[in-house]
ZAMARGU-4260 file (C-alpha; in steps of 0.2 Angstrom, whole numbers, plus 5000, padded with zeros to 4 digits):
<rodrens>
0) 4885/4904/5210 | 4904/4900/5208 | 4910/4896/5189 | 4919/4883/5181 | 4936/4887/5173
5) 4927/4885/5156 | 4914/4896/5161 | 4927/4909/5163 | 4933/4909/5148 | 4918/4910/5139
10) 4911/4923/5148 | 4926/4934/5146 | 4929/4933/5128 | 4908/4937/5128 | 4914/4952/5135
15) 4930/4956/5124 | 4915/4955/5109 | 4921/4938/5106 | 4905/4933/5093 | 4913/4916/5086
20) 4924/4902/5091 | 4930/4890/5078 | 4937/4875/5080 | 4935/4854/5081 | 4926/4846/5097
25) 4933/4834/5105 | 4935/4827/5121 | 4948/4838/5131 | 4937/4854/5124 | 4918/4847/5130
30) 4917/4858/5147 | 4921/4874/5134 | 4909/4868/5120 | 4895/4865/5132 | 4898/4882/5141
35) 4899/4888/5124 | 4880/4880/5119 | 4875/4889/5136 | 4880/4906/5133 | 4872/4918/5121
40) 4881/4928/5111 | 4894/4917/5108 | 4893/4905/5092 | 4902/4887/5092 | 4908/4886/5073
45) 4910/4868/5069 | 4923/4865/5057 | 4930/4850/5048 | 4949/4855/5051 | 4958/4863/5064
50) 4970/4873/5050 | 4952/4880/5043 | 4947/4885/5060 | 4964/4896/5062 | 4962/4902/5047
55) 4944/4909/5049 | 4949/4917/5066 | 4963/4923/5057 | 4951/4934/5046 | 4940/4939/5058
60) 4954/4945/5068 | 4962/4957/5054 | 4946/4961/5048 | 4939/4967/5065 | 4957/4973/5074
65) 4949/4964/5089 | 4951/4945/5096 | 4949/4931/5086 | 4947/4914/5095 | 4949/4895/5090
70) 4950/4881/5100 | 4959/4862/5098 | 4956/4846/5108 | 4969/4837/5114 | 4985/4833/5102
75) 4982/4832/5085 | 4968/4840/5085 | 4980/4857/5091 | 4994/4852/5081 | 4980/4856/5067
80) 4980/4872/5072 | 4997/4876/5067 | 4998/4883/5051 | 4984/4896/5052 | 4989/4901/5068
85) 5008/4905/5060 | 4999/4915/5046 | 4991/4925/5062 | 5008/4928/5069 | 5017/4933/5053
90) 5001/4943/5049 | 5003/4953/5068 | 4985/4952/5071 | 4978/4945/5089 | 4973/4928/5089
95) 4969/4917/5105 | 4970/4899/5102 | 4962/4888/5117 | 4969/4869/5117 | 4964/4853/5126
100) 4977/4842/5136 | 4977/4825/5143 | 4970/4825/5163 | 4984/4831/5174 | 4989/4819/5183
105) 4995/4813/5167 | 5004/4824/5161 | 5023/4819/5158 | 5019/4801/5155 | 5017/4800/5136
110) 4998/4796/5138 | 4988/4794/5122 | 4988/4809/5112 | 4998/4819/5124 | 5009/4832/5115
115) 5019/4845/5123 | 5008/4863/5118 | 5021/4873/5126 | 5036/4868/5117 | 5024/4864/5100
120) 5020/4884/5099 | 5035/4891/5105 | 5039/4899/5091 | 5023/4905/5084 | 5017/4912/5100
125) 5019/4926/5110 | 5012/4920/5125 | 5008/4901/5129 | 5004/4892/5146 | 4994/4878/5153
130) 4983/4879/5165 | 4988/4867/5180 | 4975/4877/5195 | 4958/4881/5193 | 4963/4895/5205
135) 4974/4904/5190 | 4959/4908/5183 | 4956/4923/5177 | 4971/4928/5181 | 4981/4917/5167
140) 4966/4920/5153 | 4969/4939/5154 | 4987/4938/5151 | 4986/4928/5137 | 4974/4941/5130
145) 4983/4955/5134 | 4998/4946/5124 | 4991/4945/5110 | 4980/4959/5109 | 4996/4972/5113
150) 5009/4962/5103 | 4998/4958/5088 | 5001/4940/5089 | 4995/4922/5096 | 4991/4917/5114
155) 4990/4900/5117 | 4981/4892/5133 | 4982/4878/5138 | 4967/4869/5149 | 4967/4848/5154
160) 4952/4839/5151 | 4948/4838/5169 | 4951/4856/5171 | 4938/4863/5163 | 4923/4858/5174
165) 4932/4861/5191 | 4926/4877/5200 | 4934/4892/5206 | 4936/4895/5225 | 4939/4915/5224
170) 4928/4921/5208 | 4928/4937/5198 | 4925/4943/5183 | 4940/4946/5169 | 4947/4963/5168
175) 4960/4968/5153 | 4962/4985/5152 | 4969/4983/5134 | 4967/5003/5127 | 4984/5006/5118
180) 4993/5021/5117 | 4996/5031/5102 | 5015/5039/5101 | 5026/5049/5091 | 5045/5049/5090
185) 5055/5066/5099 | 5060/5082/5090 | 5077/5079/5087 | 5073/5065/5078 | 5060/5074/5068
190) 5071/5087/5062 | 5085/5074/5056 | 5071/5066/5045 | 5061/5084/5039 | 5081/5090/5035
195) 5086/5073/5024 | 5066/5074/5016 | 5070/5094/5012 | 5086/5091/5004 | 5080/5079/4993
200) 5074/5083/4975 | 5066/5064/4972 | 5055/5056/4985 | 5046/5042/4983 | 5036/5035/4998
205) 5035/5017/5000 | 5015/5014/5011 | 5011/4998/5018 | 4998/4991/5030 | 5004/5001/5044
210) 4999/5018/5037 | 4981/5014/5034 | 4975/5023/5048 | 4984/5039/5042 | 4978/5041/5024
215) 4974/5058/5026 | 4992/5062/5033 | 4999/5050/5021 | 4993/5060/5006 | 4997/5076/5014
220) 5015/5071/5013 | 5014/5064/4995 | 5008/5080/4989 | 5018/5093/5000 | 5035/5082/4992
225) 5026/5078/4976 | 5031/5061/4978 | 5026/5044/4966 | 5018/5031/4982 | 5022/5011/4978
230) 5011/5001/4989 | 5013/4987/4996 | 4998/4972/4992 | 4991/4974/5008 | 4989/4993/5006
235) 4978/4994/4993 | 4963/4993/5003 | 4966/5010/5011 | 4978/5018/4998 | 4972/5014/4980
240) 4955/5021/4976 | 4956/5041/4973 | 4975/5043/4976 | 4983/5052/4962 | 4999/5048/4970
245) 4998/5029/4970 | 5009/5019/4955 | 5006/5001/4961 | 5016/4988/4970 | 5034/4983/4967
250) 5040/4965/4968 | 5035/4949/4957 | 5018/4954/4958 | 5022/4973/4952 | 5023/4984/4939
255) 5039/4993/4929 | 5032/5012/4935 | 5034/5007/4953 | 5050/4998/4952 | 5056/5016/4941
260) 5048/5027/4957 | 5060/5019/4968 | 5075/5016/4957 | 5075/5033/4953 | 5074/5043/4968
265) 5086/5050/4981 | 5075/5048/4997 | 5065/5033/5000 | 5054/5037/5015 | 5043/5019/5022
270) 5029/5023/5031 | 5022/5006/5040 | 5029/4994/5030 | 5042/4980/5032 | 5044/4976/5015
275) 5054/4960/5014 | 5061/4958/4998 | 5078/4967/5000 | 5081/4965/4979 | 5066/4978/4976
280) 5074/4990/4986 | 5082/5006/4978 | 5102/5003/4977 | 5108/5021/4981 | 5099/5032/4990
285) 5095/5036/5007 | 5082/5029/5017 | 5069/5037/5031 | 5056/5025/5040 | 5042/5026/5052
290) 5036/5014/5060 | 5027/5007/5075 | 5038/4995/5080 | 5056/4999/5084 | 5062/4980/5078
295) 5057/4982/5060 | 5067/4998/5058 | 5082/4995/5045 | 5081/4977/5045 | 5078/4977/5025
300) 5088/4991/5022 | 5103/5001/5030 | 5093/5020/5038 | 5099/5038/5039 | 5085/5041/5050
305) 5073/5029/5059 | 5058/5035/5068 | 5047/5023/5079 | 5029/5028/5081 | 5012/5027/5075
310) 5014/5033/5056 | 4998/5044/5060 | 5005/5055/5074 | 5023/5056/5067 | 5017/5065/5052
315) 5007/5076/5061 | 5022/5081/5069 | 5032/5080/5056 | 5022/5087/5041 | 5026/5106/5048
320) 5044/5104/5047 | 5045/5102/5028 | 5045/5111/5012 | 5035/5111/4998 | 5045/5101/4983
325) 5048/5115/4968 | 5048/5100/4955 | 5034/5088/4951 | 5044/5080/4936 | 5050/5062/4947
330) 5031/5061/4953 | 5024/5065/4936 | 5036/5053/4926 | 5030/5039/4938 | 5012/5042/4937
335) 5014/5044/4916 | 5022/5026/4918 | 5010/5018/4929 | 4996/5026/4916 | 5002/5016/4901
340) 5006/5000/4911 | 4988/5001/4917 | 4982/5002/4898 | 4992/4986/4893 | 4986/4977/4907
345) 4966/4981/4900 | 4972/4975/4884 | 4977/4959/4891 | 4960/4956/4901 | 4952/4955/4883
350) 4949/4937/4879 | 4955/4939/4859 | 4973/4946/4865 | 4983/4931/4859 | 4977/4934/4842
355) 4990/4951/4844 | 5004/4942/4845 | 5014/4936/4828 | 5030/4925/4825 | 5041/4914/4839
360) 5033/4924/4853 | 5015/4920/4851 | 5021/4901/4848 | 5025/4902/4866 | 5011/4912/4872
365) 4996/4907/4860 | 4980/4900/4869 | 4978/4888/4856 | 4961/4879/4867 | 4956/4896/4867
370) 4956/4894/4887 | 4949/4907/4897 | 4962/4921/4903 | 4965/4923/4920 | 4966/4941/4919
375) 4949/4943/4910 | 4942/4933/4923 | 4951/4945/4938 | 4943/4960/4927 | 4927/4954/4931
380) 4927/4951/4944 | 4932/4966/4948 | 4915/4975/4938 | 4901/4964/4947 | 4909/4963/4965
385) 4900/4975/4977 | 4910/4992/4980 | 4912/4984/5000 | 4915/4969/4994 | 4930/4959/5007
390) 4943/4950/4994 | 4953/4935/5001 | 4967/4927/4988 | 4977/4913/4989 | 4995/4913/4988
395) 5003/4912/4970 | 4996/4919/4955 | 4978/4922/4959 | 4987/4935/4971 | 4996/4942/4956
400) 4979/4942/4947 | 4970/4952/4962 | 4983/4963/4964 | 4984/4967/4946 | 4966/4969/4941
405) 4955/4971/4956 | 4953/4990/4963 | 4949/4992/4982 | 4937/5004/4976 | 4925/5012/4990
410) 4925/5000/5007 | 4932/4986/4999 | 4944/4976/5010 | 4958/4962/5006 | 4966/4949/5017
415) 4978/4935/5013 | 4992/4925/5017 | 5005/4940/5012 | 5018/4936/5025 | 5017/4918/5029
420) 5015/4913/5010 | 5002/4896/5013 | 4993/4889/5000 | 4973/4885/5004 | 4972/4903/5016
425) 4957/4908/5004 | 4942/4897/5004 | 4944/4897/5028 | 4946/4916/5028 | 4932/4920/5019
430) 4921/4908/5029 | 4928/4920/5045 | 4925/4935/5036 | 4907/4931/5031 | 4902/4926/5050
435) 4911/4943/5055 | 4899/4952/5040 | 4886/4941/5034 | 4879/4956/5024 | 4894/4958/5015
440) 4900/4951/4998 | 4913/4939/5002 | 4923/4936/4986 | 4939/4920/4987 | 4953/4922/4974
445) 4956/4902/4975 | 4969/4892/4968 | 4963/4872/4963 | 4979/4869/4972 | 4975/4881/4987
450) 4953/4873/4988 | 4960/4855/4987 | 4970/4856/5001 | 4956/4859/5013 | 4942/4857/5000
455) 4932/4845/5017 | 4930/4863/5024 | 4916/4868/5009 | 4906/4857/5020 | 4907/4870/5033
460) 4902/4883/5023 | 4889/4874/5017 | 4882/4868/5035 | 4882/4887/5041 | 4875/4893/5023
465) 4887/4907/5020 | 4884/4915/5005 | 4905/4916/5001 | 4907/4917/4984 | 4922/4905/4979
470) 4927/4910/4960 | 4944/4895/4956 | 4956/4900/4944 | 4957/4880/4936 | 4973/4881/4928
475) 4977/4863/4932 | 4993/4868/4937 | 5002/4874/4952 | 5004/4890/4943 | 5018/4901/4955
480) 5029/4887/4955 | 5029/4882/4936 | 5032/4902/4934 | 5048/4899/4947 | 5053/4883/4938
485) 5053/4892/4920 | 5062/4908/4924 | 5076/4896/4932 | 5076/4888/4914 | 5068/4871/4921
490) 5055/4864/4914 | 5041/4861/4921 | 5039/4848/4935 | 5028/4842/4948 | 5015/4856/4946
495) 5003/4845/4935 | 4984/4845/4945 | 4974/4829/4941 | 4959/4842/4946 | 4938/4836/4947
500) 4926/4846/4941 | 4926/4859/4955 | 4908/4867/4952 | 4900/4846/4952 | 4910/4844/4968
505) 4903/4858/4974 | 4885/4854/4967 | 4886/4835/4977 | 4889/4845/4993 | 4874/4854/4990
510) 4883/4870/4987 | 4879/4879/4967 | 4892/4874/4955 | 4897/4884/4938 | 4908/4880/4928
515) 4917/4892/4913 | 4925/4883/4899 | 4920/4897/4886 | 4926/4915/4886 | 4909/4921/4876
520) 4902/4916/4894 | 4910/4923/4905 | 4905/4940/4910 | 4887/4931/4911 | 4893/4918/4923
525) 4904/4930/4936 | 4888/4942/4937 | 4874/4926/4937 | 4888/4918/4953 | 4889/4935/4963
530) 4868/4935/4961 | 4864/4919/4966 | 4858/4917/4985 | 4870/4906/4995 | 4888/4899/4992
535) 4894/4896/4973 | 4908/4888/4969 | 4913/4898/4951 | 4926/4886/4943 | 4935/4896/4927
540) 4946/4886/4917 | 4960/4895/4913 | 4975/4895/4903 | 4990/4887/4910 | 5002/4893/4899
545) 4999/4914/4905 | 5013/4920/4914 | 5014/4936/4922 | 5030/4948/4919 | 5036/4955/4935
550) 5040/4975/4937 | 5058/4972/4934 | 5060/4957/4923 | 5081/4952/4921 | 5088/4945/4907
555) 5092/4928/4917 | 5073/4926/4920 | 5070/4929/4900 | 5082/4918/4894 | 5076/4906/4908
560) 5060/4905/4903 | 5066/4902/4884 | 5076/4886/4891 | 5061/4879/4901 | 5048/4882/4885
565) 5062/4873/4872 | 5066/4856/4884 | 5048/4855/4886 | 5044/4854/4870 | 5057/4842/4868
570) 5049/4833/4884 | 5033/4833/4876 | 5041/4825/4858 | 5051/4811/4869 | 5033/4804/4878
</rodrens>
């Protein structure tokens, strides 16, 4: 029996594995929801916005390193699609993104709700295309595929309304033939790299997401040149439990003993990361990095020798060529630093901390409602979640709260939005990541700020029962922004959240709601949330007023920060 175009498309990404497609219906996508309903195998995720769907196939994608899929009817209903699908592209991980279109013969002639897909995803995609002949077909599905799956990136295709159902007049099956080859960089350029490393008498490594498949070789090289590791966030899932090399990350979110590992060194050797934040970056010394894609090489800082290839095979290659380091005082330094940071940071997850502070400074910093701390609630977290736990985070300062307190300890995984930076990424990506593991803890570090935005889509959760666990850091405030505003010596401004009683909200939706105002409950109320079948909402009132002190904190930012706290006192006198 010949097949529709839409049956095409389904049966191919049945046979890519493809388990879930998420997305809104609507009238341009009905051939590829009904031949969806018909296919087993391959699950129609209703969702109640389009963002919400990219973000969930987002997830799946990252999680699973294979295809993740969502779909978009004609117009708005793509446009929705946007943002999760720019948080795919920034993230490099293979996302296919099916959208509807007006009939064809009306294309061109500003029908109702006809918007151009091909110029809308320009940017964002590494392929895009619209079906105009049932006869493409397969033939235009498989290069969309093998676009994104190669490139790491977003494929958008494109199909009419009255496309879908129309058959094919040569059928076949889909072939993609999308196995990837593993490569190393050539000797010469090996030996540039192993003479700079052995003339060095301080490395430190800098590890990011690229290098997780490598952690054997990785540590290898961190104890053959006795080198302090900083990782990037999104290393810490593969780099942070049993590494006695690891000093944390760098940046707003790190910590003074990783910003001293690569002040202080002579070599800097990156190994799969493309770190952007040029201002972390050591000032003088030289640089090595490994990577697998030529373009990111030296593009954040100036190279004396750059090596393109999988971080795994390079190292295996490399590894030979080098000397044992004679002195492990830079590493031990680093790791001593890191030690005693760690401990202050315990001492600030206990509830009664404030009541350390004396004098002008505890003014500032006293939690006079004796409001929850964030950080004891990370730390909790942290004890009751499941040691395979899968840890999504919104951006802003539940991020710094993960990053700080919460160990990828055994199997445990983390996703985010850590390159494309958009608020609400939490509460969608853990819907994704429980339907790509429903017997997996799913654990959402959620903003109020980041659940409002796309607060309809708890509804979905709920519809589909997943048991995501969505713990809010309520601090009524748009927390990374008032941080920004202070250091800038502004007072605070726009950041103010009118916020409902989250764990009610959720309670309405038929969802289980608990709310924390009191920190003698809250050890109780994280471990009575993570054993409670089904979705709970955990909403923790915070403190507002906790700030979290970046690695390398500038005297600017401090005096900053003083500014901001005296003019909104004054503020506060005035109204």
């Amino acid at each position: 029996m010949t097949r529709t175009v839409a049956h095409v498309i389904v049966d191919a990404l049945k046979e890519l594995g493809v388990r879930h497609v998420f997305g809104v219906v609507g009238d341009a996508l009905n051939p590829l929801t009904e031949a969806i309903r018909t296919t087993d195998d391959v699950n129609w995720v209703g969702c109640r916005h389009e963002e919400a769907a990219a973000f969930a196939a987002g997830a799946q994608s990252q999680l699973s390193g294979k295809l993740g899929v969502c779909m978009g009817t004609v117009g708005p209903g793509s446009v929705h699609l946007l943002n999760g699908l720019y948080d795919a592209a920034k993230s490099r991980t293979p996302v296919l993104a099916i959208c509807g279109q007006v009939p064809l013969a009306e294309i061109g002639s500003d029908y109702f709700q006809e918007v151009d897909n091909d110029l809308l995803f320009r940017d964002v995609a590494v392929f895009r295309a619209t079906v105009t002949s049932a006869d493409q077909m397969p033939r235009m599905l498989e290069s969309a595929v093998r676009a994104a799956v190669s490139q790491g990136g977003v494929a958008v295709l494109t199909v009419p309304g009255d496309l879908g159902d129309q058959e094919l007049s040569d059928d076949r099956p889909a072939r993609f033939a999308l196995d990837r080859a593993v490569t190393r960089p050539d000797d010469p350029a090996l030996v540039k790299a192993a003479e700079l490393l052995n003339d060095a008498s301080r490395i430190t490594l800098l590890v990011g997401r690229g290098a997780r498949e490598a952690r054997t070789e990785v540590l290898r090289t961190a104890e053959l040149l006795a080198a302090p590791m900083v990782l990037t966030l999104k290393a810490k899932e593969g780099f942070e439990e049993d590494n006695t090399f690891q000093v944390g990350q760098t940046g707003l979110i790190g910590n003074p003993a990783a910003s001293h590992a690569l002040d202080t060194g002579d070599v800097l050797l990156m190994l799969g990361t493309d770190f952007p934040y040029r201002d972390w970056y050591p000032k003088d010394c030289r640089v090595v990095q490994i990577d697998a894609r030529e373009e990111h090489l030296g593009r954040r800082i100036p190279l004396d020798a750059g090596l393109t290839g999988d971080v795994g095979a390079t190292l295996r290659a490399l590894l030979p060529l080098l000397k044992a380091a004679p002195d492990r005082t830079h590493l031990d330094d680093c790791r001593d630093r890191f030690a005693r940071w760690q401990e202050g940071q315990q001492r600030l997850a206990d509830p009664g901390h404030e009541h350390h502070w004396t004098g002008k400074l505890r003014a500032v910093l006293d939690n006079r409602d004796h409001e929850i701390r964030p950080e004891a609630l990370a730390a909790a977290v942290n004890t009751y979640a499941d040691r395979d736990a899968v840890f999504t985070s919104d951006t802003g300062m539940a991020t710094v709260w993960l990053s700080r307190f919460v160990t990828m300890s055994g199997t445990r995984r983390l996703i985010g939005s850590y390159n494309l930076g958009s608020m609400a990424n939490a509460m969608p990506q853990a819907l994704g990541a429980q339907l790509w593991a429903p017997d997996r803890q799913i654990i959402a570090f959620c903003g109020d700020g980041g659940l409002s935005m796309l607060l309809g889509d708890l509804m979905t959760i709920k519809t589909y029962n997943l048991p995501v666990k969505l713990v809010v850091f309520d601090n009524r405030r748009l927390g990374m922004v008032k941080l920004e505003q202070e250091q800038a010596g502004l007072p605070e401004f726009g950041t103010q959240l009118d916020n409902p009683d989250f764990a009610a909200v959720a309670t309405a939706l038929g969802l289980t709601g608990i709310r924390v105002t009191d920190p003698a409950e809250l050890h109780e109320s994280v471990r009575r949330a993570f054993g409670t079948p089904g979705p709970v909402v955990l909403d923790v009132l915070t403190n507002p007023e906790e700030i979290a002190v970046p690695g390398k904190p500038t005297v600017t930012q401090g005096w900053g920060f003083a500014i901001a706290k005296v003019k909104e006192v004054l503020s506060s006198r005035e109204s």
